[in-house]
C-alpha positions in Angstrom: -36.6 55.5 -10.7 -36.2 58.9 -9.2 -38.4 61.5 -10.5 -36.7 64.8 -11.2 -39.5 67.2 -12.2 -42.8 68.4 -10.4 -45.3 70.1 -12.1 -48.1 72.2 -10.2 -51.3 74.2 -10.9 -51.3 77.3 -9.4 -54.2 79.5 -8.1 -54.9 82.1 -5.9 -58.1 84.5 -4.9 -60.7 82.1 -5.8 -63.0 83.7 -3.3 -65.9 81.1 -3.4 -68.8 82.4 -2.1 -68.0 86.4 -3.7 -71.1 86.4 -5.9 -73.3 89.1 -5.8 -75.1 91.4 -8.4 -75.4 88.9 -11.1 -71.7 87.9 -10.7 -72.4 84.2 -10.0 -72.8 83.3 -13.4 -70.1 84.7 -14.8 -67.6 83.1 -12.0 -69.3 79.3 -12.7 -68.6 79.7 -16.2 -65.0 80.9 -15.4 -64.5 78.2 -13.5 -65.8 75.7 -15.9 -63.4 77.2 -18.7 -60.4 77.0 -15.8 -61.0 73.0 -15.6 -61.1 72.8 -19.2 -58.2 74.7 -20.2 -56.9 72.4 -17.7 -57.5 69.7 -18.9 -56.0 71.0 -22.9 -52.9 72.1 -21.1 -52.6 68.6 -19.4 -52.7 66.5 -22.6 -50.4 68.7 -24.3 -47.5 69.3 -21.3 -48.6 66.4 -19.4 -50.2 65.9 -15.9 -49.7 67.8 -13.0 -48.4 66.7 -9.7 -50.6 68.4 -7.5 -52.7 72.0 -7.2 -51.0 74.7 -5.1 -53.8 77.5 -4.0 -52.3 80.6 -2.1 -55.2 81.5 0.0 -58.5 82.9 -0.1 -60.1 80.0 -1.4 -63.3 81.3 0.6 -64.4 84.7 0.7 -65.7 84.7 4.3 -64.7 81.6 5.5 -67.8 79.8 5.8 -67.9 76.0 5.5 -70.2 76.2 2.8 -67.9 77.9 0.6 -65.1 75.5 1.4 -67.8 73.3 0.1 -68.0 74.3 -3.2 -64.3 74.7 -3.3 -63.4 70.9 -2.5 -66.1 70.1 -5.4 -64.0 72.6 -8.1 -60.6 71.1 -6.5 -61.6 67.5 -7.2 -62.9 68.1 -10.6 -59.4 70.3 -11.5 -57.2 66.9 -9.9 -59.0 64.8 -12.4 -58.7 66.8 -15.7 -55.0 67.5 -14.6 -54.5 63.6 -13.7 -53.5 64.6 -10.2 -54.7 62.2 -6.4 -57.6 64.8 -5.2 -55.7 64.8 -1.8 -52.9 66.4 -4.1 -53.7 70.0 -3.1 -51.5 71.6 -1.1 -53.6 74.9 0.1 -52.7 78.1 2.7 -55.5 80.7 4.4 -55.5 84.1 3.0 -57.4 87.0 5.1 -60.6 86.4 3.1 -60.1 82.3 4.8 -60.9 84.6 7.9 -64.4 83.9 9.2 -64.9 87.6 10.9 -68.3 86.7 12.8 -65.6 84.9 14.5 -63.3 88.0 15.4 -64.5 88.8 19.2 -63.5 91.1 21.3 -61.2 89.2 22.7 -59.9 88.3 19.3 -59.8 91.7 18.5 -57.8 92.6 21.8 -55.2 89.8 21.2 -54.7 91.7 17.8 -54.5 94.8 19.0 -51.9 93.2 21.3 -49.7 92.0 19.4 -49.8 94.9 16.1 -48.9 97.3 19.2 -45.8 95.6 20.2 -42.2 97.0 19.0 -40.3 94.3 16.6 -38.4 94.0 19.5 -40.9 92.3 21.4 -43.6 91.1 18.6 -42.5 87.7 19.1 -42.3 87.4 22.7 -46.2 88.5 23.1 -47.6 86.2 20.2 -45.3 83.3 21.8 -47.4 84.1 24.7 -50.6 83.7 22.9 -50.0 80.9 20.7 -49.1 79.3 24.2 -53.0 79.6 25.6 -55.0 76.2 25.4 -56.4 76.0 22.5 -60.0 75.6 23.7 -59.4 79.1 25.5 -57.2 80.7 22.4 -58.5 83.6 20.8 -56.8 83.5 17.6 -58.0 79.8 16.4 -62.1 80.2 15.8 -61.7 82.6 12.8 -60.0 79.8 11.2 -61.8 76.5 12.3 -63.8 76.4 8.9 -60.7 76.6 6.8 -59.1 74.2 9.0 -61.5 71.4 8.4 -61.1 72.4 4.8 -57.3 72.1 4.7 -57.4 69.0 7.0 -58.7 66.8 3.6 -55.3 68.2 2.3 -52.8 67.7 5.1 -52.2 71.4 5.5 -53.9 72.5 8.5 -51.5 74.2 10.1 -49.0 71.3 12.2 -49.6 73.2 15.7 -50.5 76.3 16.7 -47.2 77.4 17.8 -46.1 76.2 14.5 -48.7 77.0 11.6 -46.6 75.8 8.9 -46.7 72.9 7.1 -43.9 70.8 5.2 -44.3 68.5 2.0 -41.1 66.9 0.3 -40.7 65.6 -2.8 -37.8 63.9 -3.6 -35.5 65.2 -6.6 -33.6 62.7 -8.9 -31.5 59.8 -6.2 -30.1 62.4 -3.1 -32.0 65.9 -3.4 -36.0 67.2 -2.3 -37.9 70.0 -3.0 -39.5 71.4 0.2 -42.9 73.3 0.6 -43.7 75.1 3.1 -47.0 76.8 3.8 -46.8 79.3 6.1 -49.6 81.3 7.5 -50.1 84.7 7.2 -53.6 85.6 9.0 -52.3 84.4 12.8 -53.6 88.2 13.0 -55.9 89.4 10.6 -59.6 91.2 10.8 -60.9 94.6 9.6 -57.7 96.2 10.6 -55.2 94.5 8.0 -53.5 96.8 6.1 -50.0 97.3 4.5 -46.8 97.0 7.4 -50.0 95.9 10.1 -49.9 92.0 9.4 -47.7 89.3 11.4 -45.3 86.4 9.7 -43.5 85.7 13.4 -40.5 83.8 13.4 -42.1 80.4 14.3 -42.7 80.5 10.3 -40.2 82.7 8.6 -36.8 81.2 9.9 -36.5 78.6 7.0 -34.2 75.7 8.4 -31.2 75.0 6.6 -30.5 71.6 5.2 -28.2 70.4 2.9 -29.4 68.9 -0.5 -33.0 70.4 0.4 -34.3 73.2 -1.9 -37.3 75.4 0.4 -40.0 76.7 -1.6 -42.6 79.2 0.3 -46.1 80.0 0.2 -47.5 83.1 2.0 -50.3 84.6 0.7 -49.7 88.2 1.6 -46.2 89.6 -0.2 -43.7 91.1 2.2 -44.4 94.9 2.6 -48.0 93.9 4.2 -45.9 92.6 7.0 -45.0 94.2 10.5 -42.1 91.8 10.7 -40.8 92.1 7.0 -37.1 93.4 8.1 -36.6 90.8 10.3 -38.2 87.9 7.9 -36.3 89.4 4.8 -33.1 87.9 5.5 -34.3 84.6 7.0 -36.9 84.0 4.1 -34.5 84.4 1.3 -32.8 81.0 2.5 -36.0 79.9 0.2 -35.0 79.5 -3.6 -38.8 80.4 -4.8 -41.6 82.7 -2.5 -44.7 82.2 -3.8 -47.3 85.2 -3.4 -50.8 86.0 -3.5 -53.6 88.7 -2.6 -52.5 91.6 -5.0 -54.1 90.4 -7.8 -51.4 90.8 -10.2 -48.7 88.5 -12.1 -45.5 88.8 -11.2 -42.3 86.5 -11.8 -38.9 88.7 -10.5 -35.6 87.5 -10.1 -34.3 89.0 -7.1 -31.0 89.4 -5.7 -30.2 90.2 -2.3 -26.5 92.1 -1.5 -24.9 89.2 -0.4 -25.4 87.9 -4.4 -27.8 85.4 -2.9 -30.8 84.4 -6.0 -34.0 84.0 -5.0 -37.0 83.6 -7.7 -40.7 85.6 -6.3 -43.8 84.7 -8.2 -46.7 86.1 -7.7 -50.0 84.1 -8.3 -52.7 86.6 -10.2 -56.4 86.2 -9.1 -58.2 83.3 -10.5 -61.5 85.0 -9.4 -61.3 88.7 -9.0 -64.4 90.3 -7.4 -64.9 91.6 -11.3 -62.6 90.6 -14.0 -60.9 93.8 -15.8 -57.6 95.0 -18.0 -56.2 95.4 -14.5 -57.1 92.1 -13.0 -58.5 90.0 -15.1 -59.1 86.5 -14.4 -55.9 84.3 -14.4 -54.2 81.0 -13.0 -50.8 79.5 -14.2 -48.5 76.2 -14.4 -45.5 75.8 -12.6 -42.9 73.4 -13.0 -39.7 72.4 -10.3 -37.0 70.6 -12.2 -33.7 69.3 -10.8 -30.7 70.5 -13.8 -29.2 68.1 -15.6 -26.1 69.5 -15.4 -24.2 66.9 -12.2 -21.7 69.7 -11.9 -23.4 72.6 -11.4 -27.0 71.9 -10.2 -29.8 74.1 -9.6 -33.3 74.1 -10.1 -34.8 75.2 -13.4 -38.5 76.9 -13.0 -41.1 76.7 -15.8 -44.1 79.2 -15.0 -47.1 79.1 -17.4 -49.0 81.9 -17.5 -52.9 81.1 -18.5 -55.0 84.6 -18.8 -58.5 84.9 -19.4 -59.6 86.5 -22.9 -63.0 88.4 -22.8 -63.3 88.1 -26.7 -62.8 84.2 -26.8 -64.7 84.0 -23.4 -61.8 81.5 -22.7 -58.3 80.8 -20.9 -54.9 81.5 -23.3 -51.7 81.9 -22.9 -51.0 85.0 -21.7 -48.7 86.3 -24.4 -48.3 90.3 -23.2 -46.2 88.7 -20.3 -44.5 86.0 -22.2 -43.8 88.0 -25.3 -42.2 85.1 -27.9 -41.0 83.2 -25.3 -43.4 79.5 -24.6 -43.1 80.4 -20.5 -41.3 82.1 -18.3 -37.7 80.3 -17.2 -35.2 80.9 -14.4 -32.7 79.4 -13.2 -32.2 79.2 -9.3 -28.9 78.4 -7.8 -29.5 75.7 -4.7 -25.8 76.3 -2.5 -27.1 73.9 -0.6 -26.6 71.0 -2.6 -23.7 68.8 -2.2 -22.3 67.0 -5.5 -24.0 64.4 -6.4 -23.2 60.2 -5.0 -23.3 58.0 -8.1 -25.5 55.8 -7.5 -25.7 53.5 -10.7 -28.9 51.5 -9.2 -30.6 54.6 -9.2 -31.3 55.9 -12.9 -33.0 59.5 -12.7 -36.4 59.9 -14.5 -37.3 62.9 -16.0 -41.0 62.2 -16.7 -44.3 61.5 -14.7 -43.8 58.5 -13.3 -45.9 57.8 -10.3 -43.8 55.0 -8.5 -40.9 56.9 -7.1 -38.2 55.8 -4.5 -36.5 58.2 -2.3 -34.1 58.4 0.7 -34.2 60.3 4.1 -37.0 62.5 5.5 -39.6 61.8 2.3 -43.6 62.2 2.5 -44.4 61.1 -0.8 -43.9 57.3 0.0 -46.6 54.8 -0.7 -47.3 54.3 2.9 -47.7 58.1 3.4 -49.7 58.6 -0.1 -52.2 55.6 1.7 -51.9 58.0 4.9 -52.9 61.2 2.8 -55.6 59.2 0.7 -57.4 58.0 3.8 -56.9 61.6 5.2 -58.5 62.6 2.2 -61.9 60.7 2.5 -62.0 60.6 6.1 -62.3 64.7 6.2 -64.3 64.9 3.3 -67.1 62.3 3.3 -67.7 62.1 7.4 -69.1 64.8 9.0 -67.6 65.5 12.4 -69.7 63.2 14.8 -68.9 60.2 12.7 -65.0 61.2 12.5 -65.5 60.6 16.0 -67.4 57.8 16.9 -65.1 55.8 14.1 -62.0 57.4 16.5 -63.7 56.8 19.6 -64.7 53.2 18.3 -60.6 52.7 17.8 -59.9 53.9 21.1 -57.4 55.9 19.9 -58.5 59.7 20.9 -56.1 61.5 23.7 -57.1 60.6 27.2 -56.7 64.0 28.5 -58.2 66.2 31.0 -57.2 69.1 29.2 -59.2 68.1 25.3 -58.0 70.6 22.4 -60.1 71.8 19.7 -61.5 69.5 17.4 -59.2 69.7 14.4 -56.3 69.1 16.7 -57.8 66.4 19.0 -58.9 64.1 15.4 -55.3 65.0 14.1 -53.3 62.8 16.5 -56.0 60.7 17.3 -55.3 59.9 13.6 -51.2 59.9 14.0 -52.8 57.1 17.1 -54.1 55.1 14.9 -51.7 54.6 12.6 -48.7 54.5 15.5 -51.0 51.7 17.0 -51.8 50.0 13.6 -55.3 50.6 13.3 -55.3 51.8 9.7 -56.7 49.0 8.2 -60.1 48.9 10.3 -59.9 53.3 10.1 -60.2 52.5 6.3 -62.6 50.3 6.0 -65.0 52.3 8.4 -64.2 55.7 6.4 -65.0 53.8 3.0 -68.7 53.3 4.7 -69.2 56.8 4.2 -67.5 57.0 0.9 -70.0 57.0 -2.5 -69.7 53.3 -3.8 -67.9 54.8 -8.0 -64.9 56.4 -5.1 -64.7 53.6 -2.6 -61.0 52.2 -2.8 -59.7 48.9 -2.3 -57.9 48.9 1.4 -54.4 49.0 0.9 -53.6 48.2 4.5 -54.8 44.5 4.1 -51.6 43.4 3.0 -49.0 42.2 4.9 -46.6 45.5 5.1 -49.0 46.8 7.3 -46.0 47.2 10.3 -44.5 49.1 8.0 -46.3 52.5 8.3 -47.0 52.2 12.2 -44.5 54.6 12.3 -45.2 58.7 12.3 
């Protein structure tokens, strides 16, 4: 049974670790009512597939607050019937931890917001290209990267800081994410037409029967490079936005008659709620069209709002007006007609056990991959990550050793190429609370079949 639906919850500017002036309260109780309304909105429309934050889950990127976050995540998961490792998060400038913005930080920056479009590219090429225990654009983001490690999104390299999930759609089709990153160059200095997509991010690959969704957290005009990205990002069906603070859900339509649907997220957690920014999250839902013929993707968008007179999330009616939620339809002229493929009925519910061709991540050997991710990140600090790598012998045997985040990363892609996942498991699940610990799928005998990467 293919699955032909995906539904998210969607947040943005949570800002963990704003609170100041009595505020602190006020944002725990917000959050409280968040998992709750939750967990209403679950039982009545029925779980959620995974959590999509668009940045600035911290408000200074310190690992403390990243803390608290993962805590908040992992209760949301469970009230919305999601994995915890079902999170699929991007930095926003507030992920930026600025005690980490040297001068030679700052200088790179200055670097590259002084280039011509012309030549943008070339010079942060050029950077990105330093080792990265030399690089001067990777400590600002080491505690977000440990954070977004638990979730598979740190970014996939530095040359290439955005990451890919698919999820397959009905028998032949997949509904890409990307997370790009939009704070390659942020400090004090960001400001509207002064930050950097670069074209390692915003040229959106092509493929047939694959619809792109993308995350960035800052919307277009903040960008340097917005002309040149323009184009290249509307090969996306759906942008997804953050950092303005403000609901948005536009239909937009580019001269070539090309549709392209831009939402923008809304702060969960203002610095103080108000008519102008109040506190808000939403639903969203992907859903492949019933219609064999003509397909597209339908998209479902819940607004939830925060009412100061019920002290409580509702719907937020003065954007919905009658209507439930918020529907377009998005045209996907990528998508060849569809095979039929009688031994492959579609399934339009929730159903957790879904088969897929092609270049798919959801499989059960990558979910295993994700959960062990998951615990390994979250419940070892970093010396035991690495004496349970080291003790696996599977860390690179380089001269030249990259920075931690990147060195664990393919020592872990090493241990599951070399089929140590089953002794990796049962060493992380040492370090796990005994009411998480998981049985270790890797003991039975299909264990050759995720020695692949």
């Amino acid at each position: 049974m293919s699955k032909t639906r995906y539904r998210f919850v969607h947040l943005s500017d949570i800002h963990f670790g704003q609170e100041k002036k009595g505020t602190l309260v006020i944002h725990q109780d917000v959050r409280d009512k968040l998992v709750e309304d939750c967990e209403a909105f679950s039982a009545k429309q029925g779980h959620a597939d995974g959590i999509l934050v668009i940045g600035d889950i911290a408000y200074a990127g310190k690992r403390e607050e990243y803390d608290s976050a993962a805590q908040w995540l992992t209760r949301i998961s469970e009230a919305v019937g999601c994995e915890p490792y079902s999170v699929r998060t991007i930095p926003g400038n507030h992920d930026i931890d600025r005690s980490k913005v040297n001068a030679f930080c700052k200088n790179a920056h200055s670097t590259i917001r002084g280039e011509s479009n012309a030549t943008l590219n070339s010079t942060l090429e050029e950077l990105l290209a330093v080792e990265e225990q030399g690089n001067p654009l990777l400590p600002k983001v080491a505690a977000y990267r440990e954070f977004a490690s638990r979730f598979d999104c740190d970014f996939p390299s530095l040359k290439s800081p955005c990451w890919s999930k698919d999820y397959p759609l009905g028998s032949q089709y997949t509904l890409r994410l990307l997370g790009m990153s939009s704070v390659q160059v942020s400090d004090e200095a960001d400001a509207l037409g002064k930050m950097i997509l670069g074209n390692n991010q915003y040229v959106i690959k092509e493929e047939t029967n694959v619809v792109p969704v993308a995350l960035i957290h800052h919307p277009l005009p903040w960008f340097k490079d917005a002309t040149e990205a323009k184009p290249l990002l509307h090969r996306a069906a759906v942008l997804m936005f953050g950092h303005e603070h403000s609901l948005g859900v536009e239909l937009v339509k580019n001269h070539y008659e090309q549709v392209q649907l831009q939402v923008f997220a809304g702060a969960t957690n203002p610095p103080v709620g108000s008519n102008e920014f109040p506190f808000r999250y939403n639903w969203i839902e992907f859903e492949l069209s019933e219609d064999p013929l003509n397909r597209h993707i339908r998209v479902s968008v819940w607004p939830r709002v925060w009412s100061v007179g019920r002290a409580a999330f509702i719907s937020d009616q003065e954007s919905l007006g009658a209507r439930d939620c918020i529907v377009e339809k998005i045209p996907c002229p990528k998508f060849a007609p569809e095979v039929n493929r009688p031994d492959q009925a579609e399934d339009t519910g929730d159903s957790a056990s879904d088969a897929a061709k092609g270049r798919v991540t959801m499989e059960d050997h990558d979910h295993n991959f994700e959960r062990l991710k998951y615990f390994f990140w979250t419940h070892l600090d970093w010396q035991e990550r690495l004496k349970a790598l080291a003790h696996l012998d599977v860390l690179p045997k380089t001269a030249n050793q990259p920075m931690p985040q990147t060195l664990e990363h393919l020592a872990l892609q090493a241990a599951k190429r070399k089929g140590r996942m089953k002794e990796l498991w049962d060493m992380t699940m040492a370090f796990v609370p005994p009411e998480e610990q998981l049985p270790n799928p890797y003991n039975q005998s299909h264990e050759s079949e995720v020695k692949h990467v």
